[in-house]
Jmol script that loads the backbone (N, CA, C; Angstrom):
load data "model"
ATOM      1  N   UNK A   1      49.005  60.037  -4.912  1.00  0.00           N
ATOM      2  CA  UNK A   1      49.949  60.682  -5.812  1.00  0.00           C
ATOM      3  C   UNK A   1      50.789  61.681  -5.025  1.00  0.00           C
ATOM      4  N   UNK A   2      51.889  61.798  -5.539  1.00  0.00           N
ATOM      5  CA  UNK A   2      53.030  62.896  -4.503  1.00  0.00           C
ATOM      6  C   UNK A   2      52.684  64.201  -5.114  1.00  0.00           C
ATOM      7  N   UNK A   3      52.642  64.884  -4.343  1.00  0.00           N
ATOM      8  CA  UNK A   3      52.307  66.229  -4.503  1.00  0.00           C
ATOM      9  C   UNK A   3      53.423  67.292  -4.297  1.00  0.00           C
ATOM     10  N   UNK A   4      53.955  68.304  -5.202  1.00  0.00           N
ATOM     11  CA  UNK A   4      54.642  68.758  -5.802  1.00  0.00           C
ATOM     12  C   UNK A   4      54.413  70.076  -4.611  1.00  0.00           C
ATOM     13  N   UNK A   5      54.783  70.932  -3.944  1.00  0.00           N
ATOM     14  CA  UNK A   5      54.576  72.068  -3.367  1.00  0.00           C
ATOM     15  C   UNK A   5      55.063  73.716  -3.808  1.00  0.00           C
ATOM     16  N   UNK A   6      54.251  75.113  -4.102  1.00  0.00           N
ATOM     17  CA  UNK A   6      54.610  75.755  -4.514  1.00  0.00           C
ATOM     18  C   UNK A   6      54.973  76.813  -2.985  1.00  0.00           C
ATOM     19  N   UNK A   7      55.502  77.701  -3.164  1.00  0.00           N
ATOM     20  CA  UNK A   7      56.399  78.501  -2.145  1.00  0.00           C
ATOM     21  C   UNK A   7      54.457  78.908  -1.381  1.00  0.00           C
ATOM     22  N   UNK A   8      53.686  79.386  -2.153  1.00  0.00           N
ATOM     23  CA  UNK A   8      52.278  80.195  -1.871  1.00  0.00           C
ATOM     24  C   UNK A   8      51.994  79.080  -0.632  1.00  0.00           C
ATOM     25  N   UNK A   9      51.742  77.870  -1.190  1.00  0.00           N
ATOM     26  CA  UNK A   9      51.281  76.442  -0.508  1.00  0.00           C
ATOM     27  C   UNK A   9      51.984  76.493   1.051  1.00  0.00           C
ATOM     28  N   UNK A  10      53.792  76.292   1.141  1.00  0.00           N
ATOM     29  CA  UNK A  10      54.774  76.415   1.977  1.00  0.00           C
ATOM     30  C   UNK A  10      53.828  77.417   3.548  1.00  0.00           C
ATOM     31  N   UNK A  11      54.147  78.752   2.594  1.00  0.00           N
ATOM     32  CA  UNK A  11      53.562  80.059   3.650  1.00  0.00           C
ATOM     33  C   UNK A  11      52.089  79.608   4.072  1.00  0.00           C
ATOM     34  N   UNK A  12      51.293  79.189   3.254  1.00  0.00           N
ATOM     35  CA  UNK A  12      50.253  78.876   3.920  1.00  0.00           C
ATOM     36  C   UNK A  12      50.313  78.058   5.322  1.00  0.00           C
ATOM     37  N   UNK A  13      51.078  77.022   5.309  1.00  0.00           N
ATOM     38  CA  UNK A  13      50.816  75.698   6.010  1.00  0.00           C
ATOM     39  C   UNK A  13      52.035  76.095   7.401  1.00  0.00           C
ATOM     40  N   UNK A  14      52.947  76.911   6.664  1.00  0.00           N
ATOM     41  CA  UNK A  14      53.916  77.933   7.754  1.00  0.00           C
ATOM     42  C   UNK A  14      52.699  78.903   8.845  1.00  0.00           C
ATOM     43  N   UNK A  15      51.725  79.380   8.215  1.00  0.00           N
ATOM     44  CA  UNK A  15      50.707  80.611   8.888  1.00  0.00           C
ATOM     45  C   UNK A  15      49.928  79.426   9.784  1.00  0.00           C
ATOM     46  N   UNK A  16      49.912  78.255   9.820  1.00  0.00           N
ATOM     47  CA  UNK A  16      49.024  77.835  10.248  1.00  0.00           C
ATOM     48  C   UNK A  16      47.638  77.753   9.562  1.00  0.00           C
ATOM     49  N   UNK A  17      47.350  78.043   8.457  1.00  0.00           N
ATOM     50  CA  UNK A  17      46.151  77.424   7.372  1.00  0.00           C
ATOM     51  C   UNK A  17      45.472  76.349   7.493  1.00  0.00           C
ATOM     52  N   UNK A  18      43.990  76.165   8.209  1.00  0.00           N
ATOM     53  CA  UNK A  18      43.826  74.646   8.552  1.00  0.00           C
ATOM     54  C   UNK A  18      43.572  74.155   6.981  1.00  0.00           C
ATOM     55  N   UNK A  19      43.285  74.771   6.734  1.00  0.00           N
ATOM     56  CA  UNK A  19      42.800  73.942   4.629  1.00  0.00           C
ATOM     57  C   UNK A  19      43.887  73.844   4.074  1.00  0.00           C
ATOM     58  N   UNK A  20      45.209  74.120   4.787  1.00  0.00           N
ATOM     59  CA  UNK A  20      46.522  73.502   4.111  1.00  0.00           C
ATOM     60  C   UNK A  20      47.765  72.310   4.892  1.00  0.00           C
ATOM     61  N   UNK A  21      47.037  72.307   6.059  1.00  0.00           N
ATOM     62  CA  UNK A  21      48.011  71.549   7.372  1.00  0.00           C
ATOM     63  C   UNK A  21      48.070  69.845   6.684  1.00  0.00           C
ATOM     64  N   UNK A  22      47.183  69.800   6.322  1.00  0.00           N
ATOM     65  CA  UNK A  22      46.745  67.991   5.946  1.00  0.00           C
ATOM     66  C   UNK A  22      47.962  67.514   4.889  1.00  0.00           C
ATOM     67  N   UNK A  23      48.336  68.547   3.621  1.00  0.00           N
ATOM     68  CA  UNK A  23      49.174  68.657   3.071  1.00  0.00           C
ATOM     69  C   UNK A  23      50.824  67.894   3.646  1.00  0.00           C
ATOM     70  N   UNK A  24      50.426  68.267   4.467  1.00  0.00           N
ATOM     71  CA  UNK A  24      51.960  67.515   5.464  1.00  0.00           C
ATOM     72  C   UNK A  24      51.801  66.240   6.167  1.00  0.00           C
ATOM     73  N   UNK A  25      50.666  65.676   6.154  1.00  0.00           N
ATOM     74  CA  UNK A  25      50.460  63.995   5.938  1.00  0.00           C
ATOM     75  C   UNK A  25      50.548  63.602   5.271  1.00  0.00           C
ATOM     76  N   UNK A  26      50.662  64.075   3.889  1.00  0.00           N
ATOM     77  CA  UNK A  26      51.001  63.093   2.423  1.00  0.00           C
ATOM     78  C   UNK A  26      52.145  63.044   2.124  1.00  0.00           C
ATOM     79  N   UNK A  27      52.335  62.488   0.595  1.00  0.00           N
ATOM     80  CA  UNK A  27      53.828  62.544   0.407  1.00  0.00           C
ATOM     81  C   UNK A  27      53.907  63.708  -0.148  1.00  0.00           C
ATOM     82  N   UNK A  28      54.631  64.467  -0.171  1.00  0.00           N
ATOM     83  CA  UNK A  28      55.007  65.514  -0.505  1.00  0.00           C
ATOM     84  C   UNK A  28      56.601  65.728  -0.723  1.00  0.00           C
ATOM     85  N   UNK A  29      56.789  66.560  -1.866  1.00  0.00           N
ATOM     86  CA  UNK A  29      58.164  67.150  -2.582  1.00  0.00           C
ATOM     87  C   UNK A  29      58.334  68.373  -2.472  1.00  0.00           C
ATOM     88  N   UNK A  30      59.524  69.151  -2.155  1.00  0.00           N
ATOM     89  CA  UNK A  30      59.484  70.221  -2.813  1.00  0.00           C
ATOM     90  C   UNK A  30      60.626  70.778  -3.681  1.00  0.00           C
ATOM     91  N   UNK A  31      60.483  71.772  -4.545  1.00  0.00           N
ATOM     92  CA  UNK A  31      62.425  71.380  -5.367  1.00  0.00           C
ATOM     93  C   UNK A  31      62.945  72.297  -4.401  1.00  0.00           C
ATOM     94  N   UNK A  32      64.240  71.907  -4.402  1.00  0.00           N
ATOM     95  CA  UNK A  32      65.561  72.986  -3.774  1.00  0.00           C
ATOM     96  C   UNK A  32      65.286  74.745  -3.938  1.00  0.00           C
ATOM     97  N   UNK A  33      64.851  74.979  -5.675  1.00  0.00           N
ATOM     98  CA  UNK A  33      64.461  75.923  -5.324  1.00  0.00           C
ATOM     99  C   UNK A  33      63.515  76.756  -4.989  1.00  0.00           C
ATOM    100  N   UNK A  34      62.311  76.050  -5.038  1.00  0.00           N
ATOM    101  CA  UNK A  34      61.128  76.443  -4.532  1.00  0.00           C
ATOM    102  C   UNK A  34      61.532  76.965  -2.785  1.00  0.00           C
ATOM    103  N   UNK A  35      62.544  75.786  -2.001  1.00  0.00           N
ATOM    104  CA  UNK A  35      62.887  75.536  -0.747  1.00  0.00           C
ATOM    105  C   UNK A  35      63.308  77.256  -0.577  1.00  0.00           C
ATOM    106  N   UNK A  36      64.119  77.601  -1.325  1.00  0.00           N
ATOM    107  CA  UNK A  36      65.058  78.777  -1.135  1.00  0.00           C
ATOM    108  C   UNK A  36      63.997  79.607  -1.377  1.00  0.00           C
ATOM    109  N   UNK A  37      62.937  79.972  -2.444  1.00  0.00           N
ATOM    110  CA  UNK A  37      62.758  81.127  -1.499  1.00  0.00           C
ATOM    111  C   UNK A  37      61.503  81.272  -0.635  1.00  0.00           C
ATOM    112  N   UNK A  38      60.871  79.945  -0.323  1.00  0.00           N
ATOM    113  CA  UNK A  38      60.507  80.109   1.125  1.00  0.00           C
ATOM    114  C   UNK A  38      61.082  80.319   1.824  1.00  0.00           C
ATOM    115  N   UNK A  39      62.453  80.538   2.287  1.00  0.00           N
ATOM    116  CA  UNK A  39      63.504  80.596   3.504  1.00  0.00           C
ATOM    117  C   UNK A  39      63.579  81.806   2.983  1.00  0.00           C
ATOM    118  N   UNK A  40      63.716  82.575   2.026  1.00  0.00           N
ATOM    119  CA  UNK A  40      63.986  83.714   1.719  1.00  0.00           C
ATOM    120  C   UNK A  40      62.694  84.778   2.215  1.00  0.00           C
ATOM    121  N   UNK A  41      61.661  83.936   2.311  1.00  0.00           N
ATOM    122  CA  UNK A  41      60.286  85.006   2.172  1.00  0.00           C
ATOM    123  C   UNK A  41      60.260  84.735   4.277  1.00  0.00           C
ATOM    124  N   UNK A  42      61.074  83.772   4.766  1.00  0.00           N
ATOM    125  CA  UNK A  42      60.661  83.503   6.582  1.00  0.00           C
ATOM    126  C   UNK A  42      61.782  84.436   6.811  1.00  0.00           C
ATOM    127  N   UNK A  43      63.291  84.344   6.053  1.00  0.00           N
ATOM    128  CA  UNK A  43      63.828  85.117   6.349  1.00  0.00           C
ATOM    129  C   UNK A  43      64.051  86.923   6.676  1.00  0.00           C
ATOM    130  N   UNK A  44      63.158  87.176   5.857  1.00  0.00           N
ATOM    131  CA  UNK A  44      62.703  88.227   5.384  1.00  0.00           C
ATOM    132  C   UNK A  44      61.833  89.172   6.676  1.00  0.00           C
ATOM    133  N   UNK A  45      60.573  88.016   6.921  1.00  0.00           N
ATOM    134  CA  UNK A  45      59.271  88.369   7.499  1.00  0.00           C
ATOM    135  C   UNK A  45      59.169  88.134   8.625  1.00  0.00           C
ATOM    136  N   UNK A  46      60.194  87.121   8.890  1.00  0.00           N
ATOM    137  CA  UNK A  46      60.700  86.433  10.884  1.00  0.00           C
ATOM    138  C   UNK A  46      62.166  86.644  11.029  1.00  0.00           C
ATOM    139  N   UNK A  47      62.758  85.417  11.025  1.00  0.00           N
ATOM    140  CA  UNK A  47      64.363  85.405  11.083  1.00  0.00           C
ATOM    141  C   UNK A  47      65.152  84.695  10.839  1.00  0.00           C
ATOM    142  N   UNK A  48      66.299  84.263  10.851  1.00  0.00           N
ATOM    143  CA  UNK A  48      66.918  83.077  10.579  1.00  0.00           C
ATOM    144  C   UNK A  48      66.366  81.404  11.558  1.00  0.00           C
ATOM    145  N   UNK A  49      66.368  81.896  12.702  1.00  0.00           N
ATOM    146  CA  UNK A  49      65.972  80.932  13.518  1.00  0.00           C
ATOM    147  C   UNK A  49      64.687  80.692  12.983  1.00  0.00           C
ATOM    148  N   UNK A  50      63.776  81.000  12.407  1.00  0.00           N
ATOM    149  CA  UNK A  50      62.336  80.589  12.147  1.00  0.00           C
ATOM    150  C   UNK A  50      62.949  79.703  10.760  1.00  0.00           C
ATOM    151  N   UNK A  51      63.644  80.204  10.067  1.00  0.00           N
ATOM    152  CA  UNK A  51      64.006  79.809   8.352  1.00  0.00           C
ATOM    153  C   UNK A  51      64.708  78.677   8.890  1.00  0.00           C
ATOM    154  N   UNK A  52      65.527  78.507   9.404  1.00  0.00           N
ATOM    155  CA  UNK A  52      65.939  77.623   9.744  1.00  0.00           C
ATOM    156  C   UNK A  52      65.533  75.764  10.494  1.00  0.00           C
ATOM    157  N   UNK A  53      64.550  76.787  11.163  1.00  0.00           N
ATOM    158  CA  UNK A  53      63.502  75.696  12.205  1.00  0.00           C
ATOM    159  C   UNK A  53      62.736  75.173  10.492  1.00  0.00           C
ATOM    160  N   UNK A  54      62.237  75.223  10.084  1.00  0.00           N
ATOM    161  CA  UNK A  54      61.552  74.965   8.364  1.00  0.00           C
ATOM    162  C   UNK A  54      62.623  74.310   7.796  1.00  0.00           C
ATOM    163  N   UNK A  55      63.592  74.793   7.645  1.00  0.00           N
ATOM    164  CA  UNK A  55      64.476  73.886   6.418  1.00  0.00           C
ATOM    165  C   UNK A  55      64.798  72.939   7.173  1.00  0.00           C
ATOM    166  N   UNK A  56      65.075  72.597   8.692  1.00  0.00           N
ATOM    167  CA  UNK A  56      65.154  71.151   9.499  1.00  0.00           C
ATOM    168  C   UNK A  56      63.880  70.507   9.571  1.00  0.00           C
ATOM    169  N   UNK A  57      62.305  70.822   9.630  1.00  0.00           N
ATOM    170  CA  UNK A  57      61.408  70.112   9.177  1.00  0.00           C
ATOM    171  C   UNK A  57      61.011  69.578   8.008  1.00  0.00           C
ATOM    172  N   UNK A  58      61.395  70.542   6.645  1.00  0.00           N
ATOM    173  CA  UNK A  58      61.219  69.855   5.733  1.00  0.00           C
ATOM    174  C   UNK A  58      62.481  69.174   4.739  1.00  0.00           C
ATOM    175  N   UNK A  59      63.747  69.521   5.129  1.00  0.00           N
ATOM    176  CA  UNK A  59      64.978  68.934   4.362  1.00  0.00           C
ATOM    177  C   UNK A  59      64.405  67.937   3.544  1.00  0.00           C
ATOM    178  N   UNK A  60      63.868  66.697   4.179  1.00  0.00           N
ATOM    179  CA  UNK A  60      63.804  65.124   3.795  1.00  0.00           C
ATOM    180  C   UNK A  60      62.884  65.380   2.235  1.00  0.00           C
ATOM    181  N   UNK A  61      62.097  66.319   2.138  1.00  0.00           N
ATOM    182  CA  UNK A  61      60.754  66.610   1.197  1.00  0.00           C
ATOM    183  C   UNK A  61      61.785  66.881  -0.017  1.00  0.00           C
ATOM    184  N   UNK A  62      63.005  67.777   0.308  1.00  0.00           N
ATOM    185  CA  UNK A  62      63.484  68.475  -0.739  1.00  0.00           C
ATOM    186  C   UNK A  62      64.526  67.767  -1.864  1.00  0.00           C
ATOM    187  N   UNK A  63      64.206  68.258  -2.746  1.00  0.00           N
ATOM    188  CA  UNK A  63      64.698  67.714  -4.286  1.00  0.00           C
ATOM    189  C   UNK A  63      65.409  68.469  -5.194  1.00  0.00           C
ATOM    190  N   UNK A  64      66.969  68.263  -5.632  1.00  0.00           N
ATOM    191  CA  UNK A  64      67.132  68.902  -6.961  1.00  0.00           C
ATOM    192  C   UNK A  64      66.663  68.871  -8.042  1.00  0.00           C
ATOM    193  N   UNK A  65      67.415  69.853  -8.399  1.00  0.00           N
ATOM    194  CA  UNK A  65      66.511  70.273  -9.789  1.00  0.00           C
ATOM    195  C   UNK A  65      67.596  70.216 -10.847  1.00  0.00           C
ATOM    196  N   UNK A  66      67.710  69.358 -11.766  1.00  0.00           N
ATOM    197  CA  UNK A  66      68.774  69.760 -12.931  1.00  0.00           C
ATOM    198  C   UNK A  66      68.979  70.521 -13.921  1.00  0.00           C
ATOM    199  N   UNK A  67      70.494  70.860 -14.368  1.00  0.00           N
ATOM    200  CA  UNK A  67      69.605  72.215 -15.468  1.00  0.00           C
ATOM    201  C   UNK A  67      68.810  72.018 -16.407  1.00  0.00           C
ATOM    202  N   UNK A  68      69.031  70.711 -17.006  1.00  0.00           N
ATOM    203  CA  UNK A  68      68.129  70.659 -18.256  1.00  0.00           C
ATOM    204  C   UNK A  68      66.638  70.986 -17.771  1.00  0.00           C
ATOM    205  N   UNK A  69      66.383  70.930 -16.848  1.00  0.00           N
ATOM    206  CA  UNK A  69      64.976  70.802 -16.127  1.00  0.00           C
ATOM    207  C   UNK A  69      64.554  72.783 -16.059  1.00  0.00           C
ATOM    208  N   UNK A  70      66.112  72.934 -15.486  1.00  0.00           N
ATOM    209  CA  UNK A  70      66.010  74.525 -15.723  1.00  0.00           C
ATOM    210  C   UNK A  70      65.598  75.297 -16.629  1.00  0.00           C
ATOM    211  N   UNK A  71      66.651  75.022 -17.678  1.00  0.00           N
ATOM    212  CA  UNK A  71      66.134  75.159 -18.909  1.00  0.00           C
ATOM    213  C   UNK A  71      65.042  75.521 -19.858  1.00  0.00           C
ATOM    214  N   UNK A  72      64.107  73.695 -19.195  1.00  0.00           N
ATOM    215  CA  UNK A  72      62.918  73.648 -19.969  1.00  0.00           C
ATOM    216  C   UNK A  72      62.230  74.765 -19.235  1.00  0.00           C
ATOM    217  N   UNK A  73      62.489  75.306 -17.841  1.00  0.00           N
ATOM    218  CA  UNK A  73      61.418  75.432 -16.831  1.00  0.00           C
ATOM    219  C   UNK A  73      61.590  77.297 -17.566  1.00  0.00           C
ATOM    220  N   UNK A  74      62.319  77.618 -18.102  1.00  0.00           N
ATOM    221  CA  UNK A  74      62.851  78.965 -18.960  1.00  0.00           C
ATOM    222  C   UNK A  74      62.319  79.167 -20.358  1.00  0.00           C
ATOM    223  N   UNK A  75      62.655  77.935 -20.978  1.00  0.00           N
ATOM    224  CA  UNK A  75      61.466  78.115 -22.266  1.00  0.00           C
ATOM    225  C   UNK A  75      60.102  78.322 -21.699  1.00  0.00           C
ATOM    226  N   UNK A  76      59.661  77.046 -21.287  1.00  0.00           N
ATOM    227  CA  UNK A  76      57.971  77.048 -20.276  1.00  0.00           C
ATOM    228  C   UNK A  76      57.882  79.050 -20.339  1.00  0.00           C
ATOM    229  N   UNK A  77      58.367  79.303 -19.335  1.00  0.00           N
ATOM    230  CA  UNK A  77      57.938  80.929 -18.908  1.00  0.00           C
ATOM    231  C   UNK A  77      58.444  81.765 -20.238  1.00  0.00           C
ATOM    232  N   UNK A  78      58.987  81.201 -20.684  1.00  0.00           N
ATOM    233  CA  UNK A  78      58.986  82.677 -22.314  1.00  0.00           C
ATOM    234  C   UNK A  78      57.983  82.436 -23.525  1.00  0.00           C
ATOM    235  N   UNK A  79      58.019  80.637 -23.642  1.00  0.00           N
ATOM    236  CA  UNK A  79      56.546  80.331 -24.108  1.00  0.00           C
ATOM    237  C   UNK A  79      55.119  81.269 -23.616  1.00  0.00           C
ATOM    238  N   UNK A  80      55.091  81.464 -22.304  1.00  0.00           N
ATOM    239  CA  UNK A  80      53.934  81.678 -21.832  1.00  0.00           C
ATOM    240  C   UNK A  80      54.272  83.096 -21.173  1.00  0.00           C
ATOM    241  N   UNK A  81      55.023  83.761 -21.780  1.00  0.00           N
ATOM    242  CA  UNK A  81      55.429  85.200 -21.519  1.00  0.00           C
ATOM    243  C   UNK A  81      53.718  86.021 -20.702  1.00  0.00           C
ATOM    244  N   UNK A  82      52.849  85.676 -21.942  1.00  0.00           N
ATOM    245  CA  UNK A  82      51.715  86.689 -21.422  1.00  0.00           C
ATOM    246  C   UNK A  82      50.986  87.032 -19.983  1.00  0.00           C
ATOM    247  N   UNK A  83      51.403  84.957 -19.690  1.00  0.00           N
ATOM    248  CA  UNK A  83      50.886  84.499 -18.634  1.00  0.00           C
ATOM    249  C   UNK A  83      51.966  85.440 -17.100  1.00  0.00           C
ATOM    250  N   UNK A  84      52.696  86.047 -17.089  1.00  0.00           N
ATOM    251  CA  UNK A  84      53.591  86.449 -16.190  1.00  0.00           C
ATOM    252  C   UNK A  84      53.840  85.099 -14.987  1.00  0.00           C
ATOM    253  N   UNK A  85      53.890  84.203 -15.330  1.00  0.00           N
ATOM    254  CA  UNK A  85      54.791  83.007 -14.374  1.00  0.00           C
ATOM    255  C   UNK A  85      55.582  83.415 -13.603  1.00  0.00           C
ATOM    256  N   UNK A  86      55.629  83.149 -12.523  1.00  0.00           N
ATOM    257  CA  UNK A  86      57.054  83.039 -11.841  1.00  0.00           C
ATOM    258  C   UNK A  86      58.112  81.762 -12.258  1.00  0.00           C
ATOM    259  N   UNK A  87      59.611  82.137 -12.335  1.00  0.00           N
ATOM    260  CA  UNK A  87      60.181  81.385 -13.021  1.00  0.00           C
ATOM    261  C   UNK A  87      60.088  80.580 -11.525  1.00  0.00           C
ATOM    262  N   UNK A  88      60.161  80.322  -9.920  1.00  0.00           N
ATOM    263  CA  UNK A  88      59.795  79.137  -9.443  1.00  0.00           C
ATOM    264  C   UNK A  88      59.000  78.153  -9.912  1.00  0.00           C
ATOM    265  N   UNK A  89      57.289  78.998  -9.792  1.00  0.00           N
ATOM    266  CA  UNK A  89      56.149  78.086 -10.134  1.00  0.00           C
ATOM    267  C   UNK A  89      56.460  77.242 -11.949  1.00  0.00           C
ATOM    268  N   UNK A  90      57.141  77.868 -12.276  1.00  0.00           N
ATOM    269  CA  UNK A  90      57.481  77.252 -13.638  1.00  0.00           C
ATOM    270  C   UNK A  90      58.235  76.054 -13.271  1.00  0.00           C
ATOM    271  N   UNK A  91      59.793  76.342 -12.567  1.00  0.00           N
ATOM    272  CA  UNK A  91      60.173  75.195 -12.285  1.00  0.00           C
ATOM    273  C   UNK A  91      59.516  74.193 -11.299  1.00  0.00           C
ATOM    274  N   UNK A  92      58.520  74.245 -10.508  1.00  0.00           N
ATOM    275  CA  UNK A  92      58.082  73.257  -9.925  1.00  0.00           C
ATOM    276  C   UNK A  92      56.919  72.873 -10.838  1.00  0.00           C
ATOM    277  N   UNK A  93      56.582  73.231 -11.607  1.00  0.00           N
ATOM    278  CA  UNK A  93      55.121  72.731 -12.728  1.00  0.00           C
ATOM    279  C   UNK A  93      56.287  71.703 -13.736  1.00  0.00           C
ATOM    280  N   UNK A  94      57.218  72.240 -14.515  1.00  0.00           N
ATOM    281  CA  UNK A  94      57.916  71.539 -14.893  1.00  0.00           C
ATOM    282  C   UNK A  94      58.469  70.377 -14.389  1.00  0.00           C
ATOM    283  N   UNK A  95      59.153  70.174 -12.954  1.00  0.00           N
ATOM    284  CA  UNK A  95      59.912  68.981 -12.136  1.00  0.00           C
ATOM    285  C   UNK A  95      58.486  68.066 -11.962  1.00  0.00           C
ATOM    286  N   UNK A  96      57.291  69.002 -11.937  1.00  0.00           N
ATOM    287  CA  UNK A  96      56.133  67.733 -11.350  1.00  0.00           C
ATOM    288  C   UNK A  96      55.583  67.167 -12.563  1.00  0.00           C
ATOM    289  N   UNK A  97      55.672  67.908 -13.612  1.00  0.00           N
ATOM    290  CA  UNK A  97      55.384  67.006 -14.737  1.00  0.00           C
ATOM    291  C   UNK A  97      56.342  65.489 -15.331  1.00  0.00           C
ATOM    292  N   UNK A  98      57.753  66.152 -15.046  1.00  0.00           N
ATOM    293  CA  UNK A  98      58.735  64.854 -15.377  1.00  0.00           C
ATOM    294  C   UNK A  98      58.745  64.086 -14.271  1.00  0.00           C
ATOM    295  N   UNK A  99      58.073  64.392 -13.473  1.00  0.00           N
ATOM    296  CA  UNK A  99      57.773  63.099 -12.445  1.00  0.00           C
ATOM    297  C   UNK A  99      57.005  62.892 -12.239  1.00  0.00           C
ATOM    298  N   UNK A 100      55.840  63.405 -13.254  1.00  0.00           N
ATOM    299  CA  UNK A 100      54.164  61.958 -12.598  1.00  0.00           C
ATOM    300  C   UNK A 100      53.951  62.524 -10.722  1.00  0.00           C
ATOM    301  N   UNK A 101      54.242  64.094 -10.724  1.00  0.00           N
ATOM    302  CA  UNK A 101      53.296  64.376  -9.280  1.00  0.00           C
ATOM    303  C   UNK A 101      52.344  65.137  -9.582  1.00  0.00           C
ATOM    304  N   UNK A 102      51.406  65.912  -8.597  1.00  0.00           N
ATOM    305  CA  UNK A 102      50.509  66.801  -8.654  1.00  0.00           C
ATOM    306  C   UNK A 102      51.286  67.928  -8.120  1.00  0.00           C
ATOM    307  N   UNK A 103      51.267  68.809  -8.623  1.00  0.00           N
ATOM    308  CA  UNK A 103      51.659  70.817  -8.533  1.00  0.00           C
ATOM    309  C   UNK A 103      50.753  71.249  -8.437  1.00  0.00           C
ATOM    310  N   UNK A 104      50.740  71.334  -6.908  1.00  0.00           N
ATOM    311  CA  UNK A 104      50.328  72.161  -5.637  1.00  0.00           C
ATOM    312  C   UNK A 104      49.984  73.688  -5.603  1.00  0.00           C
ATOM    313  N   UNK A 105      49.522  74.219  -5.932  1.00  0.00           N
ATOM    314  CA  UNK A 105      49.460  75.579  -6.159  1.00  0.00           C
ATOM    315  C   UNK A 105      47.991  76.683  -5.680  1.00  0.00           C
ATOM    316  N   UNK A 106      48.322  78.085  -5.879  1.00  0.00           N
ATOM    317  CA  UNK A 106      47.269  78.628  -5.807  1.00  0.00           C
ATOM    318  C   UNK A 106      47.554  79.973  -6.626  1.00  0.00           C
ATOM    319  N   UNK A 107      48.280  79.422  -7.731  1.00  0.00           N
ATOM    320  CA  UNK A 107      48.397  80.847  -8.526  1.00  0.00           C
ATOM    321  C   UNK A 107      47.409  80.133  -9.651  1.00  0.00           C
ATOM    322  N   UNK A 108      46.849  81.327  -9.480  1.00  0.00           N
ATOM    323  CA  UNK A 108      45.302  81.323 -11.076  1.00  0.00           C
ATOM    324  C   UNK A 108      45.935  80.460 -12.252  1.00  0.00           C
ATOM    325  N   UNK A 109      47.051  81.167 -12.909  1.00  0.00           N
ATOM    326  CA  UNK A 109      47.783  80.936 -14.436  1.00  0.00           C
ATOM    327  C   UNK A 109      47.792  79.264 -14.266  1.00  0.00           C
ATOM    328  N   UNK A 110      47.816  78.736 -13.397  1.00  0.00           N
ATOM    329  CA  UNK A 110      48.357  77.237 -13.370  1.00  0.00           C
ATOM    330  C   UNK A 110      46.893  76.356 -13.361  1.00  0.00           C
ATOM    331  N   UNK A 111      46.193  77.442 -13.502  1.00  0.00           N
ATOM    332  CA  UNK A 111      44.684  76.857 -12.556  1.00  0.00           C
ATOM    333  C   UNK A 111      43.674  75.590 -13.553  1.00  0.00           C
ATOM    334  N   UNK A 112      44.444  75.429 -14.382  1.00  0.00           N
ATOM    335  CA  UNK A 112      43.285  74.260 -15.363  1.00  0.00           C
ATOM    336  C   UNK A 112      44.314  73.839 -16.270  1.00  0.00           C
ATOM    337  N   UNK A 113      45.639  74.014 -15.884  1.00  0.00           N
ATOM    338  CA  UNK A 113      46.917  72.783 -16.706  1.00  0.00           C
ATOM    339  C   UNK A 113      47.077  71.619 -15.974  1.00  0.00           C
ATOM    340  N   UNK A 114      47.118  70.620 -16.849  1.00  0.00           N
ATOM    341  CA  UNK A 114      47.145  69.458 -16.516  1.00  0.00           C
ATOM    342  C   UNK A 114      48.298  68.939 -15.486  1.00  0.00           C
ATOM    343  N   UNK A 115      47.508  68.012 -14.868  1.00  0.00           N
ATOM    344  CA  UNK A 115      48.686  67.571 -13.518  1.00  0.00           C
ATOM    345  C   UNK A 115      48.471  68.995 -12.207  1.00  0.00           C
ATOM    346  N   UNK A 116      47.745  70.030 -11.921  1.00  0.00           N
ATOM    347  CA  UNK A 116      47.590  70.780 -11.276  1.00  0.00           C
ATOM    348  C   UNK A 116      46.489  70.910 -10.267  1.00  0.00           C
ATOM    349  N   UNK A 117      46.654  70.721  -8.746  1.00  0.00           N
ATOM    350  CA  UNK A 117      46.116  70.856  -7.756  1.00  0.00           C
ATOM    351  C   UNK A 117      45.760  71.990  -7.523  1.00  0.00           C
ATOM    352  N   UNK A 118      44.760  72.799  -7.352  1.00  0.00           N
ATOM    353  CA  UNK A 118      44.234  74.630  -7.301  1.00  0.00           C
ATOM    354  C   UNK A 118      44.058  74.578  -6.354  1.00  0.00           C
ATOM    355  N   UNK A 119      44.426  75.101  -4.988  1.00  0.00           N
ATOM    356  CA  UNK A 119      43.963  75.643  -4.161  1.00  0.00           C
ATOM    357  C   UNK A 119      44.013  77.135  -3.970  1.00  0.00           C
ATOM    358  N   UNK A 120      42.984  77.655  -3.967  1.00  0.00           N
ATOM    359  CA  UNK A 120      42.987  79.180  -4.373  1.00  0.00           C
ATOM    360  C   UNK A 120      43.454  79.712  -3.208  1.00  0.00           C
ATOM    361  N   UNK A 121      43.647  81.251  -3.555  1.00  0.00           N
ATOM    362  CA  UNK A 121      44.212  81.717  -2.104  1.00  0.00           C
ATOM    363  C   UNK A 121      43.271  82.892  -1.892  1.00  0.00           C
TER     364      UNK A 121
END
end "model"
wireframe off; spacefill off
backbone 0.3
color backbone group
């Protein structure tokens, strides 16, 4: 099954994480904006040349996202206000549900919804 990737997942397998490296032998997705702000969080913490070296390894993985998808991925997080979601992890739980992948994750809130891979952090 293709596996959906959340930004947490990204940094892991970026740090060198051996319980997350394998992740990058499968098929794997990630949406556009999940992409952005991993580049935002290398940009941040390294430099452009590191953010950069990443978005030329994983380009091929990456996927838009449409608005309606947006949208839903906006109700999702006001539905579940209590839960404090990130509106990313929302939109990649959302894109992996309308596509039949597994969402990759290691945030708790996601931790026993259906279609969801836990890897804790």
């Amino acid at each position: 099954m293709t596996k959906c990737l959340d930004t947490y997942i990204l940094i892991e397998i970026h740090n060198g994480n051996p319980g997350f490296a394998h992740l990058l032998d499968e098929e794997i997705v990630i949406t556009d904006l999940t992409f952005a702000e991993f580049y935002g969080n290398l940009l941040r913490k390294h430099n452009k040349k590191t953010a950069d070296y990443w978005e030329r390894k994983l380009s091929l993985c990456c996927r838009p996202v449409s608005k309606e998808l947006l949208i839903q991925s906006v109700i999702f997080r006001v539905e579940h206000a209590k839960e404090n979601l990130s509106f990313f992890d929302c939109v990649g739980y959302m894109f992996s549900r309308k596509n039949n992948f597994a969402f990759v994750t290691g945030d708790k809130a996601f931790k026993n919804r259906e279609g969801v891979l836990f890897i804790p952090k």
